[in-house]
PDB file with SEQRES, HELIX, SHEET and CRYST1 records, atoms N, CA, C and O in Angstrom:
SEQRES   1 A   76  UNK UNK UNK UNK UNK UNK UNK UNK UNK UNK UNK UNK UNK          
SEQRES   2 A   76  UNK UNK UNK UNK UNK UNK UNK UNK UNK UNK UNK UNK UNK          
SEQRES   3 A   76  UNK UNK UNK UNK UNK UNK UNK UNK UNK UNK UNK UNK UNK          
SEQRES   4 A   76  UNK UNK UNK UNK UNK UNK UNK UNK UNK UNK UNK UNK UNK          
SEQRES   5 A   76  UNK UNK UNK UNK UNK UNK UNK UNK UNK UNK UNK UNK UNK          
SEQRES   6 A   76  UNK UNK UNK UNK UNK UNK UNK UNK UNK UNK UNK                  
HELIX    1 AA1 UNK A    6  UNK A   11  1                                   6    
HELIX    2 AA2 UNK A   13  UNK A   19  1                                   7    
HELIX    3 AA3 UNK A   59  UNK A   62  1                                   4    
HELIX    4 AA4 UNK A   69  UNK A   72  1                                   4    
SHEET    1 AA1 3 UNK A   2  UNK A   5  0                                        
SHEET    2 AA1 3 UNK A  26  UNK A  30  1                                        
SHEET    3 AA1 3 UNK A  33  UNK A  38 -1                                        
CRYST1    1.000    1.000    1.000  90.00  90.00  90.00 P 1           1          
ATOM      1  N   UNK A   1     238.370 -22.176  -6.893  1.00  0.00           N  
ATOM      2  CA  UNK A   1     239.128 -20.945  -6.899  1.00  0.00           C  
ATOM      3  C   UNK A   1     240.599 -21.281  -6.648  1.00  0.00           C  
ATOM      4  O   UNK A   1     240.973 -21.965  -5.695  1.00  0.00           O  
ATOM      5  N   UNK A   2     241.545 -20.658  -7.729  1.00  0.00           N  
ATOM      6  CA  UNK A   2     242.853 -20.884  -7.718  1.00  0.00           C  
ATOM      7  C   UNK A   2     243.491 -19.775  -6.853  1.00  0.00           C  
ATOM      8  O   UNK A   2     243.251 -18.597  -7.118  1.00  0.00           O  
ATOM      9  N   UNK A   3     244.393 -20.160  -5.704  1.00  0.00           N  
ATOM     10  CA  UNK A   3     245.461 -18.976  -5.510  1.00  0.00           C  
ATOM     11  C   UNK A   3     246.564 -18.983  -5.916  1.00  0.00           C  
ATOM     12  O   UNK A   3     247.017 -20.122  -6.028  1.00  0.00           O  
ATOM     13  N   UNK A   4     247.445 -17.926  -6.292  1.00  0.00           N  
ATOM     14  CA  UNK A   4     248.565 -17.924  -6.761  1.00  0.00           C  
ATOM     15  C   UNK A   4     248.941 -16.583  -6.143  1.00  0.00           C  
ATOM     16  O   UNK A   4     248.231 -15.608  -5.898  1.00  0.00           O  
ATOM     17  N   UNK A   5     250.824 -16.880  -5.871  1.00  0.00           N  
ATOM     18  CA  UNK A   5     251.595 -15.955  -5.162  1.00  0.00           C  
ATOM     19  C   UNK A   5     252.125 -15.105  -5.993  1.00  0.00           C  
ATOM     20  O   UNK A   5     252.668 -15.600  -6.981  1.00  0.00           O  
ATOM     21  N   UNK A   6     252.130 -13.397  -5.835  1.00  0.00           N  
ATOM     22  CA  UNK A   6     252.783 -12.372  -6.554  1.00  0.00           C  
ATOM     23  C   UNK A   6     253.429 -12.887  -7.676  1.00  0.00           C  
ATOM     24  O   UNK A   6     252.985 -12.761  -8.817  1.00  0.00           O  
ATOM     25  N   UNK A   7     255.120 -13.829  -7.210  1.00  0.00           N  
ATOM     26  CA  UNK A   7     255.871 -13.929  -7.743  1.00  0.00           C  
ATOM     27  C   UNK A   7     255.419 -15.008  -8.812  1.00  0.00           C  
ATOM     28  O   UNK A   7     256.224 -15.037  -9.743  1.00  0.00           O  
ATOM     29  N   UNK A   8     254.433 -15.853  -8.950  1.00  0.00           N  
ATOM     30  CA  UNK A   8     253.800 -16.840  -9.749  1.00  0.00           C  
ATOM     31  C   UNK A   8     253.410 -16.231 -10.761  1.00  0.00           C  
ATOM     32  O   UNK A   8     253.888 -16.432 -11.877  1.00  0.00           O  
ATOM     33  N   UNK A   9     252.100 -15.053 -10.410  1.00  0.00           N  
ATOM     34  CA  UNK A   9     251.905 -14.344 -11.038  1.00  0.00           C  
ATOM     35  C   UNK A   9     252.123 -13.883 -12.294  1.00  0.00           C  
ATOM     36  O   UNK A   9     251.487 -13.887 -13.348  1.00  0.00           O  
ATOM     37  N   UNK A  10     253.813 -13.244 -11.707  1.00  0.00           N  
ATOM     38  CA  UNK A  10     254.538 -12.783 -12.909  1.00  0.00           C  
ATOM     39  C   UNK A  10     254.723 -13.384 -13.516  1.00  0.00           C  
ATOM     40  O   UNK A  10     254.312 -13.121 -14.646  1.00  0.00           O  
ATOM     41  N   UNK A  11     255.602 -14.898 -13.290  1.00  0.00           N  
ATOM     42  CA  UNK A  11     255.635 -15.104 -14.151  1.00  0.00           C  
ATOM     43  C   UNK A  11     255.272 -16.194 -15.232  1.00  0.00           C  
ATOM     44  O   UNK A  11     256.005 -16.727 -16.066  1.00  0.00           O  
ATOM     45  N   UNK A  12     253.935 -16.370 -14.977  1.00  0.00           N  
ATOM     46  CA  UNK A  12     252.714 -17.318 -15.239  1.00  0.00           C  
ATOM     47  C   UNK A  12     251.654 -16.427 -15.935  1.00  0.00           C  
ATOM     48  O   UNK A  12     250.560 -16.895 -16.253  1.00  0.00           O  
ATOM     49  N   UNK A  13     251.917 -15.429 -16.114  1.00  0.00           N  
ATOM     50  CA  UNK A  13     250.578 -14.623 -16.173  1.00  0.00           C  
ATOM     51  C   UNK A  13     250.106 -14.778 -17.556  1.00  0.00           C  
ATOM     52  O   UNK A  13     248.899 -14.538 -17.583  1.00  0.00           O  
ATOM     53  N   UNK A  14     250.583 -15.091 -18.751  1.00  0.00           N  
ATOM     54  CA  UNK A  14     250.262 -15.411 -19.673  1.00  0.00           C  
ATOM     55  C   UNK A  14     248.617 -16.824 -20.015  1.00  0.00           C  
ATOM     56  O   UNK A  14     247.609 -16.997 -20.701  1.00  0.00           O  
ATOM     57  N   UNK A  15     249.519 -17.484 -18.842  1.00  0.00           N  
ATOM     58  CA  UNK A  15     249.054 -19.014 -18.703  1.00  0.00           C  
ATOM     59  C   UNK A  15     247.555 -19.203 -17.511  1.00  0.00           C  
ATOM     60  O   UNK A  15     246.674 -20.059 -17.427  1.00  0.00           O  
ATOM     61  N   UNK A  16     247.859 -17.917 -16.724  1.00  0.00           N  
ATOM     62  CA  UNK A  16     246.875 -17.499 -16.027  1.00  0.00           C  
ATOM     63  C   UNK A  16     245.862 -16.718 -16.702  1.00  0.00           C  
ATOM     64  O   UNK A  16     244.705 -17.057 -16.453  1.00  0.00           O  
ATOM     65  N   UNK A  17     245.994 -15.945 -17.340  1.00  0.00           N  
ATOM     66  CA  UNK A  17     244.847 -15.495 -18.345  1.00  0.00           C  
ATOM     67  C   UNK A  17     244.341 -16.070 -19.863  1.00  0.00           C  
ATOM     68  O   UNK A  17     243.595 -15.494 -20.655  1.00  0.00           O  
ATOM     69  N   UNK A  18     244.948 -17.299 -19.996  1.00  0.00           N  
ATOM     70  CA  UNK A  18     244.048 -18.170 -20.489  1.00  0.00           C  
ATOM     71  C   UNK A  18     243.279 -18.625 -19.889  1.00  0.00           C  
ATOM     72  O   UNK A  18     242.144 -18.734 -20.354  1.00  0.00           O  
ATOM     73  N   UNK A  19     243.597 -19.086 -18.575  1.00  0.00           N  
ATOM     74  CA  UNK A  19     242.625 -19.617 -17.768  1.00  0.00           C  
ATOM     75  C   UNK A  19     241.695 -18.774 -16.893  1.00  0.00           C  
ATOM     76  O   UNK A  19     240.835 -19.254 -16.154  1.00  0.00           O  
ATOM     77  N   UNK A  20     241.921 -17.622 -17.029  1.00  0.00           N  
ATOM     78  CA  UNK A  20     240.887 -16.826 -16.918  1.00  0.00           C  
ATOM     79  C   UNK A  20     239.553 -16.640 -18.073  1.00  0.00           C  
ATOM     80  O   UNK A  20     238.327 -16.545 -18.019  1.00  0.00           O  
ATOM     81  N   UNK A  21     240.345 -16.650 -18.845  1.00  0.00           N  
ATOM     82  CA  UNK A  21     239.451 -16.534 -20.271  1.00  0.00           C  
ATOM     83  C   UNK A  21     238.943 -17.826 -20.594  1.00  0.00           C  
ATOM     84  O   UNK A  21     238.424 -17.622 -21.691  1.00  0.00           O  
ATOM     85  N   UNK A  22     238.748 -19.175 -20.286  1.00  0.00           N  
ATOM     86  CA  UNK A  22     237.944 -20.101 -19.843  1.00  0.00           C  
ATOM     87  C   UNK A  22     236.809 -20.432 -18.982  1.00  0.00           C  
ATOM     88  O   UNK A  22     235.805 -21.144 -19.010  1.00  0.00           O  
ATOM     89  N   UNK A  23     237.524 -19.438 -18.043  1.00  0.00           N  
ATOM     90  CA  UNK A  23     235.657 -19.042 -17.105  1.00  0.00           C  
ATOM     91  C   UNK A  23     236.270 -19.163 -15.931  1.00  0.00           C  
ATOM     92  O   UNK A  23     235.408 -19.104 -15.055  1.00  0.00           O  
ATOM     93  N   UNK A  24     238.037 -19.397 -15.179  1.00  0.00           N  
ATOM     94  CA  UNK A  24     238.475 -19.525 -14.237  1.00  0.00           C  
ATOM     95  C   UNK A  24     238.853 -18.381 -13.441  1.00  0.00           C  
ATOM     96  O   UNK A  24     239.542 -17.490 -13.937  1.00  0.00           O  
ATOM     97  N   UNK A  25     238.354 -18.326 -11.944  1.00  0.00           N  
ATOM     98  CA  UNK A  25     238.819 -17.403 -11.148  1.00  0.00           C  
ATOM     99  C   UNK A  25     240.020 -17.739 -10.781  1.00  0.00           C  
ATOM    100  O   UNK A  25     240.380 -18.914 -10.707  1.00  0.00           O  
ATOM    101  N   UNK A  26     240.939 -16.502 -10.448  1.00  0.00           N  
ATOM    102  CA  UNK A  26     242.233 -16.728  -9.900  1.00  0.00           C  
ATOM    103  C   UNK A  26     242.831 -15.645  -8.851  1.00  0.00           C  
ATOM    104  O   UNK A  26     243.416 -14.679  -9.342  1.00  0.00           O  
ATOM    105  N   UNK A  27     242.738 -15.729  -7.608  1.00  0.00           N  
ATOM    106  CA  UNK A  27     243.420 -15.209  -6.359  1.00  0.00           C  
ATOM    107  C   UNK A  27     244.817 -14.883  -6.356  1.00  0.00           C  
ATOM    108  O   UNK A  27     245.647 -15.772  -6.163  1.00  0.00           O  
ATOM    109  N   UNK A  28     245.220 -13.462  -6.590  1.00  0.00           N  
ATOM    110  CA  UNK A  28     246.532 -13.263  -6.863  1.00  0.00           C  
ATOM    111  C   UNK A  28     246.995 -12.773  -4.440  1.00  0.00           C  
ATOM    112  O   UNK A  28     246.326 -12.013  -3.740  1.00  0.00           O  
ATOM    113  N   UNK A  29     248.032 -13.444  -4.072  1.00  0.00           N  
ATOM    114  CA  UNK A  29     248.352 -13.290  -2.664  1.00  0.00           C  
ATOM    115  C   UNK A  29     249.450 -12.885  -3.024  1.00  0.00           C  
ATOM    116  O   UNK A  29     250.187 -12.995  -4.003  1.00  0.00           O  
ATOM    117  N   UNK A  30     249.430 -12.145  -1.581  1.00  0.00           N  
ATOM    118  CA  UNK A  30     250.985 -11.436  -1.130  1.00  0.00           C  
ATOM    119  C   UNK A  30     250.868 -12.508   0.478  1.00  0.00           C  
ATOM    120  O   UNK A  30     249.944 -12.481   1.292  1.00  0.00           O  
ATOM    121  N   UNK A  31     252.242 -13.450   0.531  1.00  0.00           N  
ATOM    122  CA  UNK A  31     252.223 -13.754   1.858  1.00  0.00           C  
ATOM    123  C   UNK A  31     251.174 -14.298   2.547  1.00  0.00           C  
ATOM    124  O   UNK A  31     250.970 -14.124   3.748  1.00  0.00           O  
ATOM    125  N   UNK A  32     250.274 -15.184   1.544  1.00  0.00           N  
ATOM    126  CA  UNK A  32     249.041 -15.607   1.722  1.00  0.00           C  
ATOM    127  C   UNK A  32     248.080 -15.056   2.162  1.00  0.00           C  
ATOM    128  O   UNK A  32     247.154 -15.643   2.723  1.00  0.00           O  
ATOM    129  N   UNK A  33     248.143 -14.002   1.999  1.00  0.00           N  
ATOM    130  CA  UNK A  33     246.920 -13.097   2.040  1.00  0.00           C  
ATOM    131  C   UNK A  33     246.337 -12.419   0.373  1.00  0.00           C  
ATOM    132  O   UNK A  33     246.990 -11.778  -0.451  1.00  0.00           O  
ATOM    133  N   UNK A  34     244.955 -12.843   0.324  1.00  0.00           N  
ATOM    134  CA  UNK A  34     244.052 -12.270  -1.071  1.00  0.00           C  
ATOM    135  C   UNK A  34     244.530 -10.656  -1.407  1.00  0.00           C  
ATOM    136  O   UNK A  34     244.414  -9.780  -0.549  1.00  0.00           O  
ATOM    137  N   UNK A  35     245.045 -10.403  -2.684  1.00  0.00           N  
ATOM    138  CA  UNK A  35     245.530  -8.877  -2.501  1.00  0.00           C  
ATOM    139  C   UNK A  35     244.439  -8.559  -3.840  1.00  0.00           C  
ATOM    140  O   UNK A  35     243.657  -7.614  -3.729  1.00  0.00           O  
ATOM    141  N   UNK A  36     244.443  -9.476  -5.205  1.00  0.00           N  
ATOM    142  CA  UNK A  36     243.384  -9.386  -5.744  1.00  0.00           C  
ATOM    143  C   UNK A  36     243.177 -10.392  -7.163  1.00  0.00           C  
ATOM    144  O   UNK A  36     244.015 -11.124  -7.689  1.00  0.00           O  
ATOM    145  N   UNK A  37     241.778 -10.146  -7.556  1.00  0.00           N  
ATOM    146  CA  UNK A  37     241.424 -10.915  -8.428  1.00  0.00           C  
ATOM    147  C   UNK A  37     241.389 -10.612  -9.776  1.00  0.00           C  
ATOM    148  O   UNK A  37     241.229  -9.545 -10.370  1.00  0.00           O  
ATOM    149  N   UNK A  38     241.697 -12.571 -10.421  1.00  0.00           N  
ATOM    150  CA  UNK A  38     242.080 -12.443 -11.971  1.00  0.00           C  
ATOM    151  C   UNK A  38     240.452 -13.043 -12.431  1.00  0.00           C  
ATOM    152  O   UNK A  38     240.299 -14.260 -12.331  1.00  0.00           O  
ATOM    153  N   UNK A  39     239.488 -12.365 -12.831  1.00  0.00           N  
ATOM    154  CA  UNK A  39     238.369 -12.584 -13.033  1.00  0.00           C  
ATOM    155  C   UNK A  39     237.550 -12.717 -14.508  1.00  0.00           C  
ATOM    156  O   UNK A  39     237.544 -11.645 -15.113  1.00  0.00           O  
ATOM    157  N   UNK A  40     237.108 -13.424 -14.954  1.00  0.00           N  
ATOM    158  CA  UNK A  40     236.685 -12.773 -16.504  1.00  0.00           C  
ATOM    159  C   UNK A  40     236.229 -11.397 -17.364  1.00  0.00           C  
ATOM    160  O   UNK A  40     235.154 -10.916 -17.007  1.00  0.00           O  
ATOM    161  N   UNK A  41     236.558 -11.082 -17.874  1.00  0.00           N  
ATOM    162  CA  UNK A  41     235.627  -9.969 -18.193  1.00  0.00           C  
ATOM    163  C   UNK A  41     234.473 -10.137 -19.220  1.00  0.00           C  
ATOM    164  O   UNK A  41     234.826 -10.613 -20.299  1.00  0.00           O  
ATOM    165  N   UNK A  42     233.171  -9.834 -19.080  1.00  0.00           N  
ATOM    166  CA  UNK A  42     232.136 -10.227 -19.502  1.00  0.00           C  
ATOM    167  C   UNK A  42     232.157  -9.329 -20.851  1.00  0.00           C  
ATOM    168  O   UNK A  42     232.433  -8.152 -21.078  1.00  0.00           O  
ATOM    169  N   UNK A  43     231.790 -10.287 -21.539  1.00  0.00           N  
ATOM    170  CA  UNK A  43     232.098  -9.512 -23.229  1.00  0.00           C  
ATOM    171  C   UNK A  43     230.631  -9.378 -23.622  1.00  0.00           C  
ATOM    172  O   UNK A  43     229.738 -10.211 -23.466  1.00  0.00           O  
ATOM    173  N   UNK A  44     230.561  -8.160 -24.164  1.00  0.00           N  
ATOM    174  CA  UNK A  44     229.280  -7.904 -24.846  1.00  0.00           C  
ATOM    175  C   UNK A  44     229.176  -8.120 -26.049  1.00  0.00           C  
ATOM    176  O   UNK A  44     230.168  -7.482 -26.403  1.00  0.00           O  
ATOM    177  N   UNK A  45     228.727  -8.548 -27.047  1.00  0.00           N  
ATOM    178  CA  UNK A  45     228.396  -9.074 -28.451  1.00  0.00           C  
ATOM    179  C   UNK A  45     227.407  -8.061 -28.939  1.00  0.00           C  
ATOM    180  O   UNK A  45     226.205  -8.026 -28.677  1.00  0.00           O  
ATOM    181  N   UNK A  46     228.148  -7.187 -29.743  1.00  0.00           N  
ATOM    182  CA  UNK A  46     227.215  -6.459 -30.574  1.00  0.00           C  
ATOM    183  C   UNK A  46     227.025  -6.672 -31.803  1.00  0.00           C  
ATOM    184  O   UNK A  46     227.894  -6.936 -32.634  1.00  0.00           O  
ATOM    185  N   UNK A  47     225.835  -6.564 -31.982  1.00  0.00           N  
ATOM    186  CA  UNK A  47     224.579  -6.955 -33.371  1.00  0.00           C  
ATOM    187  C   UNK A  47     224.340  -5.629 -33.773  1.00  0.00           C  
ATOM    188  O   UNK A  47     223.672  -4.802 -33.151  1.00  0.00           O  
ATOM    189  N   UNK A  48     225.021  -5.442 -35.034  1.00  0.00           N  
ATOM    190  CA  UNK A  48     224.477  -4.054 -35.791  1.00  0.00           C  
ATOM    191  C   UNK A  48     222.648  -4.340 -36.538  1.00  0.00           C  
ATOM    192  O   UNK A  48     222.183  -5.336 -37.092  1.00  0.00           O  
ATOM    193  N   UNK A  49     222.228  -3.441 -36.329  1.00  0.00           N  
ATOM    194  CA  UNK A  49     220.506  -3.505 -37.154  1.00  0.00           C  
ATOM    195  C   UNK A  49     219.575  -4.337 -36.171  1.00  0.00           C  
ATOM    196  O   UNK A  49     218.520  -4.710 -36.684  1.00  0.00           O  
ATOM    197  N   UNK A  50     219.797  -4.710 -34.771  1.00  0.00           N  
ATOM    198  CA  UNK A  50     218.716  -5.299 -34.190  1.00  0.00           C  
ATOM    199  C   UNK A  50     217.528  -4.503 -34.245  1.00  0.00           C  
ATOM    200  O   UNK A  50     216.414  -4.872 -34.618  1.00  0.00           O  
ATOM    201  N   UNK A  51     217.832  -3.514 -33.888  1.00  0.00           N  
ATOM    202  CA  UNK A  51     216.634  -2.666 -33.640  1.00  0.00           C  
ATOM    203  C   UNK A  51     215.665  -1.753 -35.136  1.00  0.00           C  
ATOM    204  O   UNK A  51     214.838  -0.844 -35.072  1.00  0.00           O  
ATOM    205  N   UNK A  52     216.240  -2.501 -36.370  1.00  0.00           N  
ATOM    206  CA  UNK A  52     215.967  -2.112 -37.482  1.00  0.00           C  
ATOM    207  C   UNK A  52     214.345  -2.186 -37.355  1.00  0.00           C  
ATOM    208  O   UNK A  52     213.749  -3.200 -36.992  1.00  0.00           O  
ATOM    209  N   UNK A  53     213.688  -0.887 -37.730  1.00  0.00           N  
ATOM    210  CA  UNK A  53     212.208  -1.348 -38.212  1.00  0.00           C  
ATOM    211  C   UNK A  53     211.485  -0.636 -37.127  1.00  0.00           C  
ATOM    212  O   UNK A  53     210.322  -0.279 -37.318  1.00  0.00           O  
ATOM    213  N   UNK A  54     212.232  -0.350 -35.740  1.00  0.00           N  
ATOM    214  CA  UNK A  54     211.621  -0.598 -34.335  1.00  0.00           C  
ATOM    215  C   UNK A  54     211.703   0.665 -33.487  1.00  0.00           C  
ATOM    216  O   UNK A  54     211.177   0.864 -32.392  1.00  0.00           O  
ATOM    217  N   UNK A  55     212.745   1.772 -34.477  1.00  0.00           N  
ATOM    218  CA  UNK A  55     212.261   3.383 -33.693  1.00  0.00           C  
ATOM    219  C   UNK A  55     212.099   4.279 -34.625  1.00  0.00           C  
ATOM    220  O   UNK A  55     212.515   4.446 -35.771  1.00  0.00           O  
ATOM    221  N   UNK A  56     211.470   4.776 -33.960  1.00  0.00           N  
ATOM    222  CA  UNK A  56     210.798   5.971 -34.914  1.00  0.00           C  
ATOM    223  C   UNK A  56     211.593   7.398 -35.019  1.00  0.00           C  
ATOM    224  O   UNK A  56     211.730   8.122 -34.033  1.00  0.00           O  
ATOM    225  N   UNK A  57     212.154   7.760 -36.440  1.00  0.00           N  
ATOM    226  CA  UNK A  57     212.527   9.563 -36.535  1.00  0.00           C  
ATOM    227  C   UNK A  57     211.080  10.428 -36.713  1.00  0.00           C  
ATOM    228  O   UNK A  57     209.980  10.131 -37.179  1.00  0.00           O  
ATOM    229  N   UNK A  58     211.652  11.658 -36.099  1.00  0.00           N  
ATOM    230  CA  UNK A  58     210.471  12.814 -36.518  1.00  0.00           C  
ATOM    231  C   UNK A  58     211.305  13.585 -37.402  1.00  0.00           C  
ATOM    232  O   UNK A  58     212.208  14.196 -36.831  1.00  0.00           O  
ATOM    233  N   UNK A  59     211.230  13.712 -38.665  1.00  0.00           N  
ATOM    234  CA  UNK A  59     212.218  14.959 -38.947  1.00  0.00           C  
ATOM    235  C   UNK A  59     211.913  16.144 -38.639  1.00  0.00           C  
ATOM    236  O   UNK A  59     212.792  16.988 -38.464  1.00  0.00           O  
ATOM    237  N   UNK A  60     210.690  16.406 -38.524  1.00  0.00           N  
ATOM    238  CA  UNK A  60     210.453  18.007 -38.203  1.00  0.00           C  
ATOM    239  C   UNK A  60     210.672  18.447 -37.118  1.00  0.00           C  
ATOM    240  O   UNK A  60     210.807  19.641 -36.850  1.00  0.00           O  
ATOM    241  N   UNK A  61     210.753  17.240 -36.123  1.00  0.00           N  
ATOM    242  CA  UNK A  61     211.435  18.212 -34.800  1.00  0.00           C  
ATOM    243  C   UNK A  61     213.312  18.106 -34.755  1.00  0.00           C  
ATOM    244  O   UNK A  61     214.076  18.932 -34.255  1.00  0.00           O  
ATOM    245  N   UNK A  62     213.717  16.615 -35.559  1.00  0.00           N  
ATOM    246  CA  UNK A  62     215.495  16.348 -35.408  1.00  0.00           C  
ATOM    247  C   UNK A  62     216.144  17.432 -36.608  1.00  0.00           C  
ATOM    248  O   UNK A  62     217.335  17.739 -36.556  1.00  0.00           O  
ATOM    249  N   UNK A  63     215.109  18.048 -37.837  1.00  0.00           N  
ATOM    250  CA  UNK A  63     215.568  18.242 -38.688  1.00  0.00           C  
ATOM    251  C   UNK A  63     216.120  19.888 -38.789  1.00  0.00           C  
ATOM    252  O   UNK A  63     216.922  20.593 -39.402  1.00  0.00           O  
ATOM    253  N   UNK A  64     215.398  19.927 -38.053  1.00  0.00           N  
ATOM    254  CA  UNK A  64     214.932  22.113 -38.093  1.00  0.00           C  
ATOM    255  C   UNK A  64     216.054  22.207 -36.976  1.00  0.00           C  
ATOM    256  O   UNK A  64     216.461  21.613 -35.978  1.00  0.00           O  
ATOM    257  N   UNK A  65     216.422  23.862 -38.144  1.00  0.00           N  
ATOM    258  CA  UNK A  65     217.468  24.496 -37.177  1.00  0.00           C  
ATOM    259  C   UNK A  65     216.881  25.317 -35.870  1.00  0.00           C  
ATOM    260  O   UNK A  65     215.869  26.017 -35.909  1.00  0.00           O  
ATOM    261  N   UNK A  66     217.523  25.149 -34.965  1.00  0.00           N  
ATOM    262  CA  UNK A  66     217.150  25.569 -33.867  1.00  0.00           C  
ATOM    263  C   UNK A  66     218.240  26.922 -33.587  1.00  0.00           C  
ATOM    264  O   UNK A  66     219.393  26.837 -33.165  1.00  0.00           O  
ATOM    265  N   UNK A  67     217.581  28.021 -33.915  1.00  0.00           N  
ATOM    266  CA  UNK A  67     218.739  29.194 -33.996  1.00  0.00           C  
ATOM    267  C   UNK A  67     219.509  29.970 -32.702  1.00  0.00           C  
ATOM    268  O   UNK A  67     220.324  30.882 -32.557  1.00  0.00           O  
ATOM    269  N   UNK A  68     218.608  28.879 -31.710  1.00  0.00           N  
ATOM    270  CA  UNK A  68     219.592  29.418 -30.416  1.00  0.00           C  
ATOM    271  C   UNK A  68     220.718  28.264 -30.261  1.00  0.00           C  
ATOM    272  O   UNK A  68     221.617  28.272 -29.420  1.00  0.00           O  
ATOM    273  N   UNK A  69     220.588  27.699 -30.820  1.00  0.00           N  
ATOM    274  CA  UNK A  69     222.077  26.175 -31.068  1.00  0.00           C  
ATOM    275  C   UNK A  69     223.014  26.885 -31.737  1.00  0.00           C  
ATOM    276  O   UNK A  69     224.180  27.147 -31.440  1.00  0.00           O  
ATOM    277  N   UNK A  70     222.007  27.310 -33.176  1.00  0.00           N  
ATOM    278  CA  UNK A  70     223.417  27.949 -34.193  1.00  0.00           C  
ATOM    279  C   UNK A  70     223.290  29.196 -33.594  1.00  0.00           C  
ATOM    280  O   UNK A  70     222.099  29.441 -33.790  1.00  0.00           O  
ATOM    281  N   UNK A  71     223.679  29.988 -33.087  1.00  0.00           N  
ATOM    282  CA  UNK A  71     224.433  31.146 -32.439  1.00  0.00           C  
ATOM    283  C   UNK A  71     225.124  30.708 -31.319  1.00  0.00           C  
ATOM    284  O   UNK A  71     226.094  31.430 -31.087  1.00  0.00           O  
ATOM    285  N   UNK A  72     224.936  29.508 -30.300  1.00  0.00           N  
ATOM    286  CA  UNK A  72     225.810  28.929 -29.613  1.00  0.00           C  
ATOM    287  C   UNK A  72     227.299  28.764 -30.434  1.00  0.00           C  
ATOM    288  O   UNK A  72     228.342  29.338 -30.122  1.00  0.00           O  
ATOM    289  N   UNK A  73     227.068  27.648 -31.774  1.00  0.00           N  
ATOM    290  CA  UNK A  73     228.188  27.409 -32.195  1.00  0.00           C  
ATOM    291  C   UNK A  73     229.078  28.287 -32.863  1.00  0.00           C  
ATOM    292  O   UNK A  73     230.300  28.190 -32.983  1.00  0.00           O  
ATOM    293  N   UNK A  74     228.121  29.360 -33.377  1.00  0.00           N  
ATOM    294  CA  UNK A  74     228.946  30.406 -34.511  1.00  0.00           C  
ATOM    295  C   UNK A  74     229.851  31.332 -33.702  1.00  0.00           C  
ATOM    296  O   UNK A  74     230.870  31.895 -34.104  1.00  0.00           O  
ATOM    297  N   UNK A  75     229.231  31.393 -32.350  1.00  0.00           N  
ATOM    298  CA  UNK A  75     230.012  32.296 -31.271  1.00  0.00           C  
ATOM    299  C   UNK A  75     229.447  33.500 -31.274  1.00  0.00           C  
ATOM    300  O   UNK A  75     230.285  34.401 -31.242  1.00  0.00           O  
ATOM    301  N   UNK A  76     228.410  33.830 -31.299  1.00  0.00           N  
ATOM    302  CA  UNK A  76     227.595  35.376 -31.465  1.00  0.00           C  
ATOM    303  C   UNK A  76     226.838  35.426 -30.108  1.00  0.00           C  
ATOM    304  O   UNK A  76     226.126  36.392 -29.834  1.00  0.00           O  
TER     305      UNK A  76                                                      
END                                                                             
């Protein structure tokens, strides 16, 4: 774990979030005290069609108008 002071911070911060984005933690201090952390952020990888094949529609219950919805929206 790296610490680095406010004023480093600034103006390192470019160079510090590469190295965040490598997998490195980094301790931002005021006056050597922990004020807070430069941490990774965990990226999610989305896959369009995983779930292809694997849920089921009903149309007769998603498909049908439900006429207390449409008088909600029409404003009646």
């Amino acid at each position: 774990m790296v610490i680095v002071n406010v004023h480093e911070a600034k103006s390192t911060l470019s160079k510090l979030l590469q190295r965040v984005e490598a997998g490195e933690r980094i301790v931002i201090a005021r006056a050597g005290r922990p004020v807070a952390d430069l941490v990774p952020h965990p990226r999610a990888e989305l896959v369009f069609g995983t779930a292809a094949g694997q849920l089921e529609y009903d149309s007769d219950t998603f498909d049908a108008l439900d006429e207390d919805v449409a008088r909600l929206f029409e404003g009646f």
